[in-house]
C-alpha positions as CSV (number, residue, x, y, z in Angstrom):
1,X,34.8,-23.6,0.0
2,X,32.0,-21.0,0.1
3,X,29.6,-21.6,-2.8
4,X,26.7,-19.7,-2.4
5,X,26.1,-16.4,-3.9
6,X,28.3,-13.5,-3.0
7,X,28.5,-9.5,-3.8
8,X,32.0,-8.2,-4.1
9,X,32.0,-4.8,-3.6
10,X,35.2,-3.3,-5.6
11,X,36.2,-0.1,-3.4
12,X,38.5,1.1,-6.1
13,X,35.0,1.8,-7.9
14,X,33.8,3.4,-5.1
15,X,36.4,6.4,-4.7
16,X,36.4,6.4,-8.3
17,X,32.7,7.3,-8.6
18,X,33.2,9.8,-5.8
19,X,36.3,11.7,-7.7
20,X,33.3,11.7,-10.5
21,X,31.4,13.8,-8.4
22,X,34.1,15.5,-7.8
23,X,35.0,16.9,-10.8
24,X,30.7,17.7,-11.7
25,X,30.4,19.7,-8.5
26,X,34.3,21.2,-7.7
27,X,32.9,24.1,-6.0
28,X,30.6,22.1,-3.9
29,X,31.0,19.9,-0.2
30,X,29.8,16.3,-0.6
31,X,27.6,14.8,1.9
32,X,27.7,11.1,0.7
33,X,24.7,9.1,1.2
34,X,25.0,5.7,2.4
35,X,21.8,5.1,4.2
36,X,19.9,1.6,3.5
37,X,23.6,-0.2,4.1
38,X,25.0,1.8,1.8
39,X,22.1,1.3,-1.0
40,X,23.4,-2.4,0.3
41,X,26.5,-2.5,0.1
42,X,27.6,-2.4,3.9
43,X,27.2,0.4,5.7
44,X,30.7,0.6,7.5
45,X,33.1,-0.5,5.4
46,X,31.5,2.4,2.8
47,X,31.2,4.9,4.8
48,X,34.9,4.6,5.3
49,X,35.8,4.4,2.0
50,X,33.9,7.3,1.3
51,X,35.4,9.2,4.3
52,X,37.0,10.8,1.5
53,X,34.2,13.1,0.8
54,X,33.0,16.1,3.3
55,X,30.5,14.3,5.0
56,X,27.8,11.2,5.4
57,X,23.8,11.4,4.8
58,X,22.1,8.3,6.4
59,X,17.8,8.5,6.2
60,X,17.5,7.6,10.3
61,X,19.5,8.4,13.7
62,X,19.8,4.9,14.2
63,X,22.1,4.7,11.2
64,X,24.1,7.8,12.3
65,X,24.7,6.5,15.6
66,X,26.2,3.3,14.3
67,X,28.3,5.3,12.4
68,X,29.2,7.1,15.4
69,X,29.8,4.0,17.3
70,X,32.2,2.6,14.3
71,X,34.4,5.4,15.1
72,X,33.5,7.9,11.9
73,X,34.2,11.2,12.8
74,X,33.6,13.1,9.9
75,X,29.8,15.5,9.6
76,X,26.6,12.8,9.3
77,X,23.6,14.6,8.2
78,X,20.2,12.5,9.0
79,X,17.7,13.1,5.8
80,X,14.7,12.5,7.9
81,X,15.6,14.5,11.4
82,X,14.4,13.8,14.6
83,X,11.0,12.3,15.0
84,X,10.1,11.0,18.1
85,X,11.0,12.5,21.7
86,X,14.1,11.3,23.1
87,X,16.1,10.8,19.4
88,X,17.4,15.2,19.7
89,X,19.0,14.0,22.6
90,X,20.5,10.8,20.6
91,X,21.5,13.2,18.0
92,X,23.5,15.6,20.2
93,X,25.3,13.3,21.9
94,X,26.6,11.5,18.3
95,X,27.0,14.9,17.1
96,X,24.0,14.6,13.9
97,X,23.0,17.2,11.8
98,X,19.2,17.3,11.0
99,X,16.6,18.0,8.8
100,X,13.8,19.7,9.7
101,X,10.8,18.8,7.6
102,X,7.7,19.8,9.7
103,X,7.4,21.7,12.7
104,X,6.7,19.3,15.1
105,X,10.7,18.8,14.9
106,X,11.2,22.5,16.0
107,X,9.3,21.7,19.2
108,X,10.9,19.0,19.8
109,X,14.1,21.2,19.2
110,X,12.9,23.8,21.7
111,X,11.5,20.7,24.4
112,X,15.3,19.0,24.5
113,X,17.8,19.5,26.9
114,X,20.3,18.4,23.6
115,X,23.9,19.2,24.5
116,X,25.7,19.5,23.2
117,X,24.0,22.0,20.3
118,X,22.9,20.6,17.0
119,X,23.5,22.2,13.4
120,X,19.9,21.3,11.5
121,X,18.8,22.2,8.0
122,X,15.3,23.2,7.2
123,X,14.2,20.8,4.1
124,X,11.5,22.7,1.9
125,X,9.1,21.6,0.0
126,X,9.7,23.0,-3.4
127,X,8.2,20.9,-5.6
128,X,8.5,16.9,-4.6
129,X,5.5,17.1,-1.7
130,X,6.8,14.6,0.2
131,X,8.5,15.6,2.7
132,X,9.5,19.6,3.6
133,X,8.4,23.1,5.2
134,X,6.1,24.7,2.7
135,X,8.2,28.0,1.4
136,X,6.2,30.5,2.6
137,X,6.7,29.7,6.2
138,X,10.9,29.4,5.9
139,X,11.4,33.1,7.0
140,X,9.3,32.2,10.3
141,X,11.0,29.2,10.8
142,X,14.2,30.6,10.6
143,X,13.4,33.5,12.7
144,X,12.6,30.8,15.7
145,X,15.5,29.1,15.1
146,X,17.4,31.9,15.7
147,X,15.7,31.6,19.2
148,X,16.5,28.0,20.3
149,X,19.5,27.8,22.3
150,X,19.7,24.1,21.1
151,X,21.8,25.2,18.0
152,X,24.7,25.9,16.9
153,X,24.9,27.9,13.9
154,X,22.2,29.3,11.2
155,X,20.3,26.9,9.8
156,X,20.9,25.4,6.0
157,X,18.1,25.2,3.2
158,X,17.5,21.9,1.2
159,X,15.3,20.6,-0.8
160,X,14.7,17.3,-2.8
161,X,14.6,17.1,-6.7
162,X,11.4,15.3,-7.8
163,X,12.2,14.9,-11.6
164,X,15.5,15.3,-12.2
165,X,15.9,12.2,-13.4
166,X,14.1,13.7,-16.7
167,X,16.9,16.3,-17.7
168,X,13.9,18.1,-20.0
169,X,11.4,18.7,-17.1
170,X,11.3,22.2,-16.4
171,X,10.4,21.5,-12.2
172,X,14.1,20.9,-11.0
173,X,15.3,24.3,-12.4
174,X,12.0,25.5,-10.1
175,X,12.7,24.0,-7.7
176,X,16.2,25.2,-7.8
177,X,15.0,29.1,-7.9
178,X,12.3,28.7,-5.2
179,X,15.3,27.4,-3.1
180,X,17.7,30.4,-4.1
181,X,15.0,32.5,-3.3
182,X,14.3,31.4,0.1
183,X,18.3,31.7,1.2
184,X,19.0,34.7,3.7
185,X,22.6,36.0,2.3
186,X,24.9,33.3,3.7
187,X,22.6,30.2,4.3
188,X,24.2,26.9,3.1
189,X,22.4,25.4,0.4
190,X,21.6,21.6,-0.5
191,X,19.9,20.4,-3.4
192,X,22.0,18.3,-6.1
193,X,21.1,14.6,-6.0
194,X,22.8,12.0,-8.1
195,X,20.9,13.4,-11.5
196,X,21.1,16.9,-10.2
197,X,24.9,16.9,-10.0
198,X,25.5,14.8,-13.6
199,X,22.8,17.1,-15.1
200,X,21.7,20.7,-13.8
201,X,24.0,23.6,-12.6
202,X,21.8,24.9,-11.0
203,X,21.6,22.0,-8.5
204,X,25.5,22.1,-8.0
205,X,25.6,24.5,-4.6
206,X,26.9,24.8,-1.4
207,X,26.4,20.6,-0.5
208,X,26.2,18.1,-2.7
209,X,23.8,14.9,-2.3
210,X,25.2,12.1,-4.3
211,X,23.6,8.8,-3.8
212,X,22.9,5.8,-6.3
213,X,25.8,7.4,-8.8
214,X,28.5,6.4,-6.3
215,X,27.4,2.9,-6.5
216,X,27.8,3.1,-10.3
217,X,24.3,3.2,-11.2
218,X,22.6,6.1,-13.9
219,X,19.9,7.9,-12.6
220,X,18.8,8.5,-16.0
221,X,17.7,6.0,-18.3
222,X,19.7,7.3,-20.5
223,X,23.0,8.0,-20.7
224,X,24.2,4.7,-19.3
225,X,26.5,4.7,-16.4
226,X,29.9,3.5,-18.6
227,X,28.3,6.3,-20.6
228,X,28.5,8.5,-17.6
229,X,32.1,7.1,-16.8
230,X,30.5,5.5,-13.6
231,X,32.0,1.9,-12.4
232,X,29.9,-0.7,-11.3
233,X,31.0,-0.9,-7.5
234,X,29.0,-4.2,-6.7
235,X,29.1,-7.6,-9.2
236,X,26.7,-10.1,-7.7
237,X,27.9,-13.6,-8.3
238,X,27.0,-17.1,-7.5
239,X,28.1,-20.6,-9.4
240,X,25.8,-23.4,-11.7
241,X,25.0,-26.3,-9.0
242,X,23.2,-28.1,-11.9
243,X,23.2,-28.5,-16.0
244,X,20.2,-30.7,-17.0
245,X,19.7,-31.8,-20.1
246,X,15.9,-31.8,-21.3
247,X,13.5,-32.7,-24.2
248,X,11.4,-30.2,-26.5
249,X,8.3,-29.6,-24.7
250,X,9.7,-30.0,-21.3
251,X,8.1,-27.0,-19.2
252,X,10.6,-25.7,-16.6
253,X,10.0,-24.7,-13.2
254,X,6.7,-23.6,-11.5
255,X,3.8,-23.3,-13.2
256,X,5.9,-24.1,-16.4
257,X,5.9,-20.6,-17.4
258,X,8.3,-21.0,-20.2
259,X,8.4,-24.6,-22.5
260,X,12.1,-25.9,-24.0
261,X,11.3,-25.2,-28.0
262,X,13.9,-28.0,-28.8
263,X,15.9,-30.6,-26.9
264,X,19.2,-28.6,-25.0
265,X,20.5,-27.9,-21.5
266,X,19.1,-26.0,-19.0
267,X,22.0,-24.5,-16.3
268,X,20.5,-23.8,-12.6
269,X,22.6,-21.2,-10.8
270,X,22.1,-21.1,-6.8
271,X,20.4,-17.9,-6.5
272,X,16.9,-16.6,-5.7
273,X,14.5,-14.3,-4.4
274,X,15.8,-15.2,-0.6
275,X,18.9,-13.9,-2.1
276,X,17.3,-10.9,-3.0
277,X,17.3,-11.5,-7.1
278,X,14.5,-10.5,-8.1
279,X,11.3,-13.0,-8.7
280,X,9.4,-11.5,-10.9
281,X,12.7,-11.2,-13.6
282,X,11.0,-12.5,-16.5
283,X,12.7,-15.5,-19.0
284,X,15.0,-13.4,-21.3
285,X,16.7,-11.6,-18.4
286,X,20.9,-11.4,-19.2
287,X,22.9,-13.1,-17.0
288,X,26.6,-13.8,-17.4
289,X,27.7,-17.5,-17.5
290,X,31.7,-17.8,-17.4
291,X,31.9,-14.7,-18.8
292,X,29.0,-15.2,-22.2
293,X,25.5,-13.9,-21.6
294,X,22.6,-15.7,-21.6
295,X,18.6,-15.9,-20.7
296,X,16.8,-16.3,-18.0
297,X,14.3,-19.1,-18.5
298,X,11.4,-20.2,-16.0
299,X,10.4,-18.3,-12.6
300,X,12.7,-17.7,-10.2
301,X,12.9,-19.4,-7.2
302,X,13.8,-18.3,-3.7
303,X,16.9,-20.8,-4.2
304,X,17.4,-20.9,-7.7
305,X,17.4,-19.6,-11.2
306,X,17.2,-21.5,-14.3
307,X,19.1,-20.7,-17.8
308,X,19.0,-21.2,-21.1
309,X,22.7,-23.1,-21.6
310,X,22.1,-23.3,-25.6
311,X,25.6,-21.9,-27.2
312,X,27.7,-22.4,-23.9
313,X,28.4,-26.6,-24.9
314,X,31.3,-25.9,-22.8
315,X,29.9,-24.8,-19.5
316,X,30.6,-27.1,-16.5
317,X,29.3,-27.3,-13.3
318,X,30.8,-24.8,-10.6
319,X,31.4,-21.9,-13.5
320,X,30.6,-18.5,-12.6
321,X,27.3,-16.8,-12.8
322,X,27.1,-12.8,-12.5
323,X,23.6,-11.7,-11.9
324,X,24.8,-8.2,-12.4
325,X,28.0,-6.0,-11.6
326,X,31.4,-6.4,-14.0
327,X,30.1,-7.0,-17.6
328,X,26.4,-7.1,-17.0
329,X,24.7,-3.5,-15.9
330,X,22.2,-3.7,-12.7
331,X,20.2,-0.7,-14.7
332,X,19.9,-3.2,-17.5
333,X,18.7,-5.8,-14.7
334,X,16.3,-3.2,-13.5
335,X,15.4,-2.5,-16.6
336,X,14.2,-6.0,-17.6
337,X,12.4,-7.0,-14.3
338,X,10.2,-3.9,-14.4
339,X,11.7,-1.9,-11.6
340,X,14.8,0.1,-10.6
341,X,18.9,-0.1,-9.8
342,X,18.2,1.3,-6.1
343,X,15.6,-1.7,-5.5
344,X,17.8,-4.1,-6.4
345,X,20.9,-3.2,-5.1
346,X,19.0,-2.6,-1.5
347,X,17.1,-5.9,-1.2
348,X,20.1,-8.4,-1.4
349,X,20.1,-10.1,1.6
350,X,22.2,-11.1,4.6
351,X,23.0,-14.3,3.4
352,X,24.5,-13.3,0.1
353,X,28.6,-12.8,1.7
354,X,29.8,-9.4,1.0
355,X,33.4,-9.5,0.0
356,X,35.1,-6.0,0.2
357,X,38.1,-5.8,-2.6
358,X,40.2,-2.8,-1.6
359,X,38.5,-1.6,1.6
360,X,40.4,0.7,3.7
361,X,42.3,-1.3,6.4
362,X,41.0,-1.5,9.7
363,X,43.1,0.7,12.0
364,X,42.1,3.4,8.9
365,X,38.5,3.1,9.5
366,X,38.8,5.4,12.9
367,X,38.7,8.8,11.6
């Protein structure tokens, strides 16, 4: 029997988060973004679950090709282009879409012998200053595109929100307008993210960017995602190995960080930071033990985590212990360890087995 931890990723949460999007954005074609694994959930299997929406954003042409090369044969956009010489080529021949954030990528545009031609999508800088064109040189831009025999097609326009996450910051309803403004009449236009769908019109065009709302995370800190009607599409899980029974004043694991206040039971779950749970979760983080919550005590291990077992005189060894998912909110995980949903659901590692609960069938994952 497999006892160490495991993420099942529920598939039936997955489409139902993308029909969510659905009915925020009706007018609007969904690029669905499953780069990082599929915010770690598994790259392939998601991306053919969500096959169902209009198209798939990964961050690199590594991950499109792989895509390619698992048979998907719906549009893949790549969020960060082309960078290096050789990868147009790559991109032609898997038939990518790219972003062009700098001009560099136009030469490299102009320099391939790409075939065959690319679509591409100028990303401008209205307002994040990360990556993008700056808008007054779009028109120019466009203009040489127009030139390069390596497309197909007129260029889109996107752009990426900085703040929507904040619903009352007045710079994603900017960065909207600068956008609008920008578009030559016809140009396909790209701008909703996750909080720009839930939260801003505006944002809502042409193609849709969903990311870390189809997992069934909030992008907001508030409302919640069951607020939002989001499902939880991965439940981490793993079992206690050990319930030790200790003395008031025992200090528990390294550097005896926290100190039993009275004689109980301590429950050690097998799960740890070489798992991907995170190690700097302080004591007092939820977990879910047979179903009842209850605290994190001590510093996590790379192994192991320890729990506070007072009020569960019933738990045995083997019982399950959900880290986050079904019952237990990763935003509430997030919350409590200081950092964000996407960080966590992305760092789970390889040896954590991935069970897929209502994947598509194989001979359906070749569109």
């Amino acid at each position: 029997m497999f006892t160490g931890p495991r993420a099942l990723i529920d598939h039936d949460a997955l489409r139902a988060n993308l029909a969510l999007v659905r009915r925020h954005a009706p007018a609007s074609r969904i690029w669905a973004v499953v780069k990082a694994d599929a915010y770690g959930h598994g790259l392939l299997e998601v991306a053919a679950t969500l096959s169902q929406a209009h198209g798939l954003a990964v961050a690199r042409v590594e991950e499109g090709v792989r895509l390619r090369e698992a048979g998907l044969g719906l549009p893949i956009l790549v969020l960060e282009g082309a960078i290096f010489p050789g990868e147009v080529e790559v991109a032609a021949r898997h038939r990518l879409e790219l972003a062009l954030h700098q001009e560099e990528q136009v030469a490299l545009l102009e320099q391939s012998r790409a075939h065959p031609p690319l679509r591409v999508w100028i990303k401008v800088d209205t307002g994040m200053h990360r990556l993008g064109v700056q808008p007054e040189a779009v028109p120019a831009l466009i203009d040489r595109l127009a030139r390069c025999s390596r497309l197909v097609g007129p260029p889109g326009l996107m752009t990426h929100l900085a703040n929507a996450d904040c619903p009352e910051d007045g710079l994603t309803l900017r960065q909207c307008e600068r956008l609008r403004a920008l578009a030559p009449p016809g140009a396909l236009l790209s701008i909703g993210n996750s909080a720009g769908i839930l939260a801003f019109p505006a944002a809502r065009t042409d193609w849709v960017r969903p990311g870390i709302m189809l997992y069934g995370s909030s992008p907001f800190a508030r409302p919640t995602a069951a607020e939002l009607g989001l499902r939880p599409v991965m439940t981490l899980q793993t079992r206690l190995i050990a319930i030790k029974p200790l003395r008031r004043g025992d200090a528990v694991g390294y550097a005896g960080t926290w100190v039993c206040p009275e004689d109980m039971a301590i429950g050690v779950a097998g799960i740890g930071y070489g798992d991907g749970y995170p190690r700097h979760a302080p004591s007092g983080t939820p977990v879910l033990v047979a179903g009842r919550r209850a605290p994190l005590v001590g510093r996590v291990s790379m192994d192991m985590i320890s729990i506070d077992l007072r009020g569960l005189p019933d738990v045995k060894l083997g019982d399950p212990v959900t880290l986050w998912g079904k019952g237990i909110s990763v935003d509430e995980i997030a919350a409590s360890a200081g950092t964000i949903s996407y960080e966590l659901l992305c760092r789970v590692t390889p040896r954590v087995r991935r069970e897929h609960l209502g994947a598509l069938p194989r001979e359906r994952r070749v569109l």
